[in-house]
DSSP file (Angstrom, degrees, kcal/mol; ACC not computed):
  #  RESIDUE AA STRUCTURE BP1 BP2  ACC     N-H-->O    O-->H-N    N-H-->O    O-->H-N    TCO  KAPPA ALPHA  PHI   PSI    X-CA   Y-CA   Z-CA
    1    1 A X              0   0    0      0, 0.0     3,-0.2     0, 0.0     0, 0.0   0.000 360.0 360.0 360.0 124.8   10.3   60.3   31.4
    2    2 A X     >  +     0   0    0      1,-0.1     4,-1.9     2,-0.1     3,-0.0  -0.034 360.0 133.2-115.5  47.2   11.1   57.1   29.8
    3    3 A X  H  >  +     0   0    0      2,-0.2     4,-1.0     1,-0.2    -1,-0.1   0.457  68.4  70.8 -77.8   2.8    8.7   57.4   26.8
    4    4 A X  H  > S+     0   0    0     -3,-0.2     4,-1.0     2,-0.2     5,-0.2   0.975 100.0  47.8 -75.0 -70.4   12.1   56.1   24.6
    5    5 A X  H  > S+     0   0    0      1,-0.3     4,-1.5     2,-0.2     5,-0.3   0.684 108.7  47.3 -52.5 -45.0   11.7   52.8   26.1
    6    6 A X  H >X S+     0   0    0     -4,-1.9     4,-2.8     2,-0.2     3,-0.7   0.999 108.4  56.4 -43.5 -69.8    8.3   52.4   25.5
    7    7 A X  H 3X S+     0   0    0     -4,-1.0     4,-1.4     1,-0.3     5,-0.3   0.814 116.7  43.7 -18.6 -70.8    8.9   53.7   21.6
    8    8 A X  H 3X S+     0   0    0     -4,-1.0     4,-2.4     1,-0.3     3,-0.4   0.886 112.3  41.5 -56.7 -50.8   11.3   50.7   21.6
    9    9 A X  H << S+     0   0    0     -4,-1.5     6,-0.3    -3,-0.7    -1,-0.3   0.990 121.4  53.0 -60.4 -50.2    9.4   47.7   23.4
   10   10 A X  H  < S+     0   0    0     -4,-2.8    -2,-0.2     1,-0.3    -1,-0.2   0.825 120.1  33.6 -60.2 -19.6    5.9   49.4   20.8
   11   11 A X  H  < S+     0   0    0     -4,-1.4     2,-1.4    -3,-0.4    -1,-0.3   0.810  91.5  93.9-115.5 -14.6    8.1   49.1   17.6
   12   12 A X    ><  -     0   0    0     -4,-2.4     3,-1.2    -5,-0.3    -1,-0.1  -0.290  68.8-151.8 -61.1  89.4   10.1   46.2   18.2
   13   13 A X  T 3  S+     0   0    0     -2,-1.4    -1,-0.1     1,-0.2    -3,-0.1   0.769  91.3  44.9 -52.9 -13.9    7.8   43.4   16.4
   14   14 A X  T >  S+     0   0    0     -5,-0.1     3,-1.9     2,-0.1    -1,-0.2   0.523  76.9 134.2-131.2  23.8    9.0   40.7   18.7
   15   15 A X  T <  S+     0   0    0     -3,-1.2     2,-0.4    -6,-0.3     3,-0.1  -0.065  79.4  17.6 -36.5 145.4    8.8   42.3   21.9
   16   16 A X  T 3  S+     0   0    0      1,-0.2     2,-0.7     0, 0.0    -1,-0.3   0.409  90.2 130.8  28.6   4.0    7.3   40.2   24.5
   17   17 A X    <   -     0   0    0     -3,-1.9     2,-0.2    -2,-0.4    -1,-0.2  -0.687  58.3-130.5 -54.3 105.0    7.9   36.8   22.1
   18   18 A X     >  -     0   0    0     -2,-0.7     4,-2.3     1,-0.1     3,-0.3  -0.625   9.8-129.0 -68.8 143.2    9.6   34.2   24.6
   19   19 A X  H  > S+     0   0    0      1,-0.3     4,-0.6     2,-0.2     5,-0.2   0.667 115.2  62.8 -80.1 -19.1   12.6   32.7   23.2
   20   20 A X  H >> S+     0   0    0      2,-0.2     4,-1.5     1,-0.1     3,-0.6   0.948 107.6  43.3 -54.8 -54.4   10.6   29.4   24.3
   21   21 A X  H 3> S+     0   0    0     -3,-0.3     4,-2.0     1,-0.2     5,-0.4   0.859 106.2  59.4 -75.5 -20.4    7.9   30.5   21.7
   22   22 A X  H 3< S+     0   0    0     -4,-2.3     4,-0.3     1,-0.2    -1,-0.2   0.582 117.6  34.7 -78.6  -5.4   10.5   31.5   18.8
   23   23 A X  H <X S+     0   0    0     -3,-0.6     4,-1.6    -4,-0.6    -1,-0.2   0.687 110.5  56.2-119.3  -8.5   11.8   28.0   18.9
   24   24 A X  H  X S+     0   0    0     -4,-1.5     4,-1.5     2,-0.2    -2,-0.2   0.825 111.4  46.7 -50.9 -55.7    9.0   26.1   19.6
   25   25 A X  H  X S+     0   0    0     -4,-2.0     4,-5.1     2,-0.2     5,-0.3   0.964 114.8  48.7 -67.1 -62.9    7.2   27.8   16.3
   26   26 A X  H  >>S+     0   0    0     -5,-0.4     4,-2.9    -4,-0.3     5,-0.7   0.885 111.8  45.9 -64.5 -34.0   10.2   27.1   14.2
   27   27 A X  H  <5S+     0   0    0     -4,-1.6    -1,-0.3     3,-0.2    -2,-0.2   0.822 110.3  54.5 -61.8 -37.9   10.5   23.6   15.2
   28   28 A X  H  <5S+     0   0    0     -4,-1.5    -2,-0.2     1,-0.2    -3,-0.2   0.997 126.5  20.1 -62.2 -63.5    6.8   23.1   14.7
   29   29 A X  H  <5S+     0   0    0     -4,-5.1    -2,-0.2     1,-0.1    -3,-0.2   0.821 130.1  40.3 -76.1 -16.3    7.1   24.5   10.9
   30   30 A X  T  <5S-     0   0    0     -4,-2.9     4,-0.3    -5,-0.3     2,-0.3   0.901  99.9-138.4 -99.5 -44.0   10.7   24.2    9.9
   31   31 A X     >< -     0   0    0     -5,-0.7     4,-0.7     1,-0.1    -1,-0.3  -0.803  29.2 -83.7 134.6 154.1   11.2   20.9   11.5
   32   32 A X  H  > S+     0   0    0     -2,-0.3     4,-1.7     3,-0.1     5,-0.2   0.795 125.9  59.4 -93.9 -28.3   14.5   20.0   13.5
   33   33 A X  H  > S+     0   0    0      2,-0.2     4,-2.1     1,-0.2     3,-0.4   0.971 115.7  34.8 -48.4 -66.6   16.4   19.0   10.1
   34   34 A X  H  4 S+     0   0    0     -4,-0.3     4,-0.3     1,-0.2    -1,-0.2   0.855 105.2  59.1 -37.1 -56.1   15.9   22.3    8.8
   35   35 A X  H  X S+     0   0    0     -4,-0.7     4,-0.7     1,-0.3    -1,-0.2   0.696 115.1  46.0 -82.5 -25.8   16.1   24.4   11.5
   36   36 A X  H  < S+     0   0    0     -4,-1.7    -1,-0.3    -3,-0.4    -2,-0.2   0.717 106.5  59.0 -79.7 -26.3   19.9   22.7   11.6
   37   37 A X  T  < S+     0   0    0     -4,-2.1     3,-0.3    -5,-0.2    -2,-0.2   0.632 117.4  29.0 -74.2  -2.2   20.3   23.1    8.1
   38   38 A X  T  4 S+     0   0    0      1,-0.3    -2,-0.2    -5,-0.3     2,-0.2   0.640 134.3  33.0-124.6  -3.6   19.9   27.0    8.4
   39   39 A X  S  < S-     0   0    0     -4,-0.7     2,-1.8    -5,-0.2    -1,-0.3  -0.555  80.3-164.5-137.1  70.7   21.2   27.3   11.8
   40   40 A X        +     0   0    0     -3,-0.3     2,-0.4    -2,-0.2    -4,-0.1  -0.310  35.3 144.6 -86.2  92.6   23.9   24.6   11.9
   41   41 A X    >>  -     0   0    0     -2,-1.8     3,-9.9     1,-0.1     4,-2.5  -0.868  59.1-121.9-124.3 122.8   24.2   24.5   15.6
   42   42 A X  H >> S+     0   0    0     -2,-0.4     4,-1.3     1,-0.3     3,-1.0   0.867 110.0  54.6 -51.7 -55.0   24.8   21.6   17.7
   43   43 A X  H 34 S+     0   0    0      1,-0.3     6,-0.7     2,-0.2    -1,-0.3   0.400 113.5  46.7 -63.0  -4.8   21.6   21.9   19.9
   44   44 A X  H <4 S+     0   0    0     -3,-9.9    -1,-0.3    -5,-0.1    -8,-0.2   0.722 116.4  43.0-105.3 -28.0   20.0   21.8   16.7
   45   45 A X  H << S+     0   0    0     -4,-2.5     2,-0.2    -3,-1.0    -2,-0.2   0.565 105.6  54.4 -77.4 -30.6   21.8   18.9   15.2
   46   46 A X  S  < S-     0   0    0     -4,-1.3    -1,-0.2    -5,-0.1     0, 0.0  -0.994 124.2 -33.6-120.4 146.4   22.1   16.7   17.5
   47   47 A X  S    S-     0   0    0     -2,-0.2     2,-0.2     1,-0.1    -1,-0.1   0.983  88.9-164.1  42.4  45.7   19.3   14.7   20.1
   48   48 A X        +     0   0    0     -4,-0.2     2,-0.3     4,-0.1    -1,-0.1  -0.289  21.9 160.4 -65.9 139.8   17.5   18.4   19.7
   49   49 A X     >  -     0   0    0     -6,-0.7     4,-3.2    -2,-0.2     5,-0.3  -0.993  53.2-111.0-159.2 157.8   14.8   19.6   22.1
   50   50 A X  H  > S+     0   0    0     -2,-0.3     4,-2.0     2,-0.2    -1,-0.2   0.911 114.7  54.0 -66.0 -44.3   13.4   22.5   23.1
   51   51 A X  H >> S+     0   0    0      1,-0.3     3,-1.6     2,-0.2     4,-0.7   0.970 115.3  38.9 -39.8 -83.2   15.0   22.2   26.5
   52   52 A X  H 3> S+     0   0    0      1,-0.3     4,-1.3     2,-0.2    -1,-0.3   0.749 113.3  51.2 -52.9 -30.7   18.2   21.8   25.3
   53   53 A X  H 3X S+     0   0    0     -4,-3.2     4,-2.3     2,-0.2    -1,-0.3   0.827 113.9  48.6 -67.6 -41.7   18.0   24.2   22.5
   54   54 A X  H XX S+     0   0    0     -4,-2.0     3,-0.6    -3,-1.6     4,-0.5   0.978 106.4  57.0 -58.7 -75.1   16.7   26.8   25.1
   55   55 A X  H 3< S+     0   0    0     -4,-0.7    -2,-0.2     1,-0.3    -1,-0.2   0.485 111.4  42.4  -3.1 -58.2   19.4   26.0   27.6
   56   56 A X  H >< S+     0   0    0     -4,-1.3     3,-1.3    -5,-0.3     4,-0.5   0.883 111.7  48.6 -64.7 -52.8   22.2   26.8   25.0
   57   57 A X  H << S+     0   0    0     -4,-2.3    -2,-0.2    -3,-0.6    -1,-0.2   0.356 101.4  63.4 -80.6   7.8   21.0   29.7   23.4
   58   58 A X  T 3< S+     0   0    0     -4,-0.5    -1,-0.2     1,-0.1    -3,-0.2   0.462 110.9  39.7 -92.6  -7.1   20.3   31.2   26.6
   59   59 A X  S <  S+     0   0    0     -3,-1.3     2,-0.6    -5,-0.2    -2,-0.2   0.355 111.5  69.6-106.6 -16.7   24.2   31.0   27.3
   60   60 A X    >>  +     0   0    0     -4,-0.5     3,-1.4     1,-0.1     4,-1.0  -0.594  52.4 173.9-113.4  65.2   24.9   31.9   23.9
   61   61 A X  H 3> S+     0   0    0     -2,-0.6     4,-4.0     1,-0.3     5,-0.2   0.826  87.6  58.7 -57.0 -39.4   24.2   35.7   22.5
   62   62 A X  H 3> S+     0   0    0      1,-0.4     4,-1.7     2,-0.2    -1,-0.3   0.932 114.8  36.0 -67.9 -50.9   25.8   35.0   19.1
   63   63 A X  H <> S+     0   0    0     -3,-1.4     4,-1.8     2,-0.2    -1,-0.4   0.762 113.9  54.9 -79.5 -13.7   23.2   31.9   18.5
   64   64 A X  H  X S+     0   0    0     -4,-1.0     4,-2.0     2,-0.2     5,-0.3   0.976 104.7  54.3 -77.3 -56.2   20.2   33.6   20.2
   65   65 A X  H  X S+     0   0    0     -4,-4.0     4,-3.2     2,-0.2    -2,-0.2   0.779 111.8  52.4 -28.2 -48.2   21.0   36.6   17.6
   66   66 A X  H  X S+     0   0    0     -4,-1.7     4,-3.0     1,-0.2    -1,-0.2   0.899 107.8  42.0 -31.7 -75.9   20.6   33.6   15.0
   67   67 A X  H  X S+     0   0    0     -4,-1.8     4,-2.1     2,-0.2     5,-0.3   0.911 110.4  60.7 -61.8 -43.2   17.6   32.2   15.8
   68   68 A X  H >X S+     0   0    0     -4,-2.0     4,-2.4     1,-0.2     3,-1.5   0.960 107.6  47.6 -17.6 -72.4   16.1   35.9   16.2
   69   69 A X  H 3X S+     0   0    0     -4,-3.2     4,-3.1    -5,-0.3    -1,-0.2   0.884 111.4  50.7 -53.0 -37.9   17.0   36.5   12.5
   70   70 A X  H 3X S+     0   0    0     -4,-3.0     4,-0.7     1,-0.2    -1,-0.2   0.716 110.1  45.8 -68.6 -21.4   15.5   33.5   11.5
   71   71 A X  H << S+     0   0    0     -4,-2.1     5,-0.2    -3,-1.5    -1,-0.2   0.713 110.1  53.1 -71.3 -37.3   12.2   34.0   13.3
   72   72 A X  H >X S+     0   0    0     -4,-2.4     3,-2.0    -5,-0.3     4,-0.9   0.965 110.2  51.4 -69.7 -47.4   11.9   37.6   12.0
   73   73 A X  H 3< S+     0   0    0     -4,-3.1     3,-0.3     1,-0.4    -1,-0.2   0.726 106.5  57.4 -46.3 -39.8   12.4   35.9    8.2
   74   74 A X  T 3< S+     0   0    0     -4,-0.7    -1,-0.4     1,-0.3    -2,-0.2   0.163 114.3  32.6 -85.3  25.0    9.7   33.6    9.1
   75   75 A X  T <4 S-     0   0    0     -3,-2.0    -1,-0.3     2,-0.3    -2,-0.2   0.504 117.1-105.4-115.5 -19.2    7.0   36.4    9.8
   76   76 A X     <  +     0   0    0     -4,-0.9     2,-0.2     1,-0.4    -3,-0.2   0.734  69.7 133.6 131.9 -23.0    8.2   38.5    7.6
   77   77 A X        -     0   0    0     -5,-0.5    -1,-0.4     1,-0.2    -2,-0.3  -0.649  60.5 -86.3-123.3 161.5    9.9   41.2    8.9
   78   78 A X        -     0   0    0     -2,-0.2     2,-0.7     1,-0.1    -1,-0.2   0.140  44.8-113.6 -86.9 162.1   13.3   42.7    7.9
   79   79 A X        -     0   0    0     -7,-0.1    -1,-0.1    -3,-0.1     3,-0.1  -0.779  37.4-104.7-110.9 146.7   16.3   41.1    9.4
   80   80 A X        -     0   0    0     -2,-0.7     2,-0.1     1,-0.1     3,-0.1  -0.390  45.0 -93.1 -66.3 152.2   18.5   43.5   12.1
   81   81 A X        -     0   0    0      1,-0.1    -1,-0.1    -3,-0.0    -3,-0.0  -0.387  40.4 -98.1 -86.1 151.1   21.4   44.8   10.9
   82   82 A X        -     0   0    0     -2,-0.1     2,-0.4    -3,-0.1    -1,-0.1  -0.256  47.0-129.7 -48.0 151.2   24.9   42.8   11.6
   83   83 A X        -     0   0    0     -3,-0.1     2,-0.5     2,-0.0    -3,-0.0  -0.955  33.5-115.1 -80.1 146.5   26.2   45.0   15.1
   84   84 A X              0   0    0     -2,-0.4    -2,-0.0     1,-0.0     0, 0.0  -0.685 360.0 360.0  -1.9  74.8   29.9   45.9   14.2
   85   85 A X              0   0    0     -2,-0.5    -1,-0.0     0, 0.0    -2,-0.0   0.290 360.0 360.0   4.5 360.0   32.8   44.7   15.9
């Protein structure tokens, strides 16, 4: 039975969200000046594009985590807890 993995994917609010669309969205509302003032991240800061922004954080857990937190703020939703060292 894997009905835990379902539970997860069914409560997990950004579950099927491509990392394409979570910067895509935020670039559309925040802006790319913003979205580098709250995430001041070279891909954001400088010459930024989605491509390139994609490209990085797809190498990069520690900024994908980022932008995560910053997507759930912008719906709404409670921000995941730090993991631990």
């Amino acid at each position: 039975m894997t009905t835990g993995h379902h539970d997860a994917h069914r409560n997990d609010p950004l579950h099927g969200i491509t990392l394409e669309r979570m910067v895509t969205e935020l670039q559309e509302t925040l802006g790319w000046p913003e979205l580098a003032r709250r995430l001041p991240i070279r891909c954001f800061q400088f010459q930024p594009s989605v491509k390139s922004s994609l490209a990085f954080l797809r190498r990069t857990p520690w900024s994908r985590a980022k932008l995560e937190g910053l997507y759930r703020e912008s719906l709404g939703l409670e921000p995941l807890p730090e993991p631990r060292p």
